[in-house]
N, C-alpha and C positions, 0 to 999 in steps of 0.2 A: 390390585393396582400394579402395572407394568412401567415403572421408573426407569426413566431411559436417560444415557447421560447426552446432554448437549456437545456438538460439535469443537474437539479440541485440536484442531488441525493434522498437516500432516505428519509424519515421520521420517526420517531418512530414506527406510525403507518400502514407504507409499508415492516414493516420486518414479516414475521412468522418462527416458529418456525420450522425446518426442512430443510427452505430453502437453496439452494445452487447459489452460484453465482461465477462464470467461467470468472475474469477479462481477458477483453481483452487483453491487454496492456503487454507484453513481454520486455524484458531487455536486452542487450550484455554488461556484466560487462567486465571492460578495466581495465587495466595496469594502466592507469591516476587514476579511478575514485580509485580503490584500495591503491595508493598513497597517492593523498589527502585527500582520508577517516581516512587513517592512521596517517596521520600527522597530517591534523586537530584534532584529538582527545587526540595526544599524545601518542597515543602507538607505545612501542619501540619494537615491537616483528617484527624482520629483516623477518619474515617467509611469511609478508606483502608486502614489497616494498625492499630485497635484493635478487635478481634473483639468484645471483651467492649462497649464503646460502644456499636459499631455494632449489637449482639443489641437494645439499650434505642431503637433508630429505629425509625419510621416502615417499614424496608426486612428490619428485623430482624436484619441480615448487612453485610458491608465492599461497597462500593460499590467498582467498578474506575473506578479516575482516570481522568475523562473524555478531559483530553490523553493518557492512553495511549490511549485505545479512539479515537482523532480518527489516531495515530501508527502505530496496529497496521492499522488500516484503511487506511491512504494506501498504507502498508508493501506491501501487497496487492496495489494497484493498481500498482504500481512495471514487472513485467515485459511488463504489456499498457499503459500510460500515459506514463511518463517512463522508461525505459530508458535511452532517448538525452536526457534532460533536460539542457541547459545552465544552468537557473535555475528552479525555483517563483516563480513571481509573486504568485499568492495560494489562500486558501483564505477560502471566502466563502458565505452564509447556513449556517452548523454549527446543525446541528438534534441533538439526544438526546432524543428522542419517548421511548423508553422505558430504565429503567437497564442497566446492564453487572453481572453478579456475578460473582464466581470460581468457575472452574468450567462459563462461558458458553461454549461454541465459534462465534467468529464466522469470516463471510464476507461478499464483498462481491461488484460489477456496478459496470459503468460504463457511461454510456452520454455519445457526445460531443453536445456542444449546438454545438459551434461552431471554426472555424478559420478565422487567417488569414492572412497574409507579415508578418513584421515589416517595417519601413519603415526601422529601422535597423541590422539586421542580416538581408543579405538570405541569409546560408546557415543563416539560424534560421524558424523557424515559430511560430505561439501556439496553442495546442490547448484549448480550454476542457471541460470532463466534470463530470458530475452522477453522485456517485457516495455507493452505499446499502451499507452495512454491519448485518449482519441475524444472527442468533442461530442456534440449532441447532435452533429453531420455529419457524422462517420471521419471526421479527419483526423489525419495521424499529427497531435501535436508535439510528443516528446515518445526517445526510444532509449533505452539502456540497457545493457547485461546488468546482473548485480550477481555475488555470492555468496551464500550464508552456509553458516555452519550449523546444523540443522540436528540435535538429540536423537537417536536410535532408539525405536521399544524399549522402555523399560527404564530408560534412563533419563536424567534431568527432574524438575519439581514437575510433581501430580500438581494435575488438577483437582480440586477438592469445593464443598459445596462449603457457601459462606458460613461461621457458624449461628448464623440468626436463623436459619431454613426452618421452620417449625419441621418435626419428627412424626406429628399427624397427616396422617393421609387426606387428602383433598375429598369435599364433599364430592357427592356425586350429583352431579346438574344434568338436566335437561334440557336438550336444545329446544 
């Protein structure tokens, strides 16, 4: 049997500069998640989670709360960007060019502008990315730099298998 470990993101030193990375992982933002984004955070702007309000806008409809669609997006980028993240540093020029509705399917892209050694930790790295979060018609609804501080080979917690994994090797099936 050939036991192969599952995808642990990257490293400091698997980012270059230039790069572009096309997450897979797609979203349909709901009516729910737009609610409890809203409430859980306290915001009382009706243009969230009051239907009938939001019919009497400018938009016609509930507007998906920008920090979710800023949260849903970063979310995204997480298995190609900060994997191995030891800390967010920032999140920096947030553009919302066009709205978020319920009912939107978003996706994202990353590309890196930059990296470099921390000076005070030297088994960490700084990874800087311009990253674009875009609808299910190609529109660009939200842009941000962010920067994370990103573990070096070798260092930060391993990855390990949960310890329930049975230690017997898998039947062998037939397709």
């Amino acid at each position: 049997m050939n036991t192969k470990p599952g995808w642990t993101g990257r490293y400091f030193e698997d980012f270059e500069v230039g790069d572009v990375y096309e997450h897979v992982l797609g979203r349909t933002v709901t009516t729910t998640d737009n609610s409890w984004f809203t409430l859980l955070t306290q915001n009382t702007a009706p243009i969230h989670f009051d239907h009938d309000y939001a019919s009497r806008t400018t938009f016609g409809k509930p507007l998906m709360n920008s920090a979710f669609t800023l949260a849903l997006v970063t979310g995204q980028t997480v298995s190609d960007i900060s994997q191995n993240v030891f800390a967010n540093l920032a999140w920096d020029k947030i553009t919302l060019p066009l709205p978020v509705f319920e009912g939107d399917t978003l996706h994202s892209r990353s590309k890196v502008l930059g990296k470099k050694e921390s000076r005070s930790r030297p088994e960490l790295g700084i990874v800087h990315v311009y990253t674009e979060g875009f609808n299910q018609h190609g529109e660009v609804v939200i842009t941000f730099e962010r920067k994370v501080m990103v573990y070096r080979h070798g260092h930060g917690p391993r990855f390990t298998a949960p310890p329930t994994v049975p230690t017997t090797p898998l039947p062998e099936v037939q397709p």
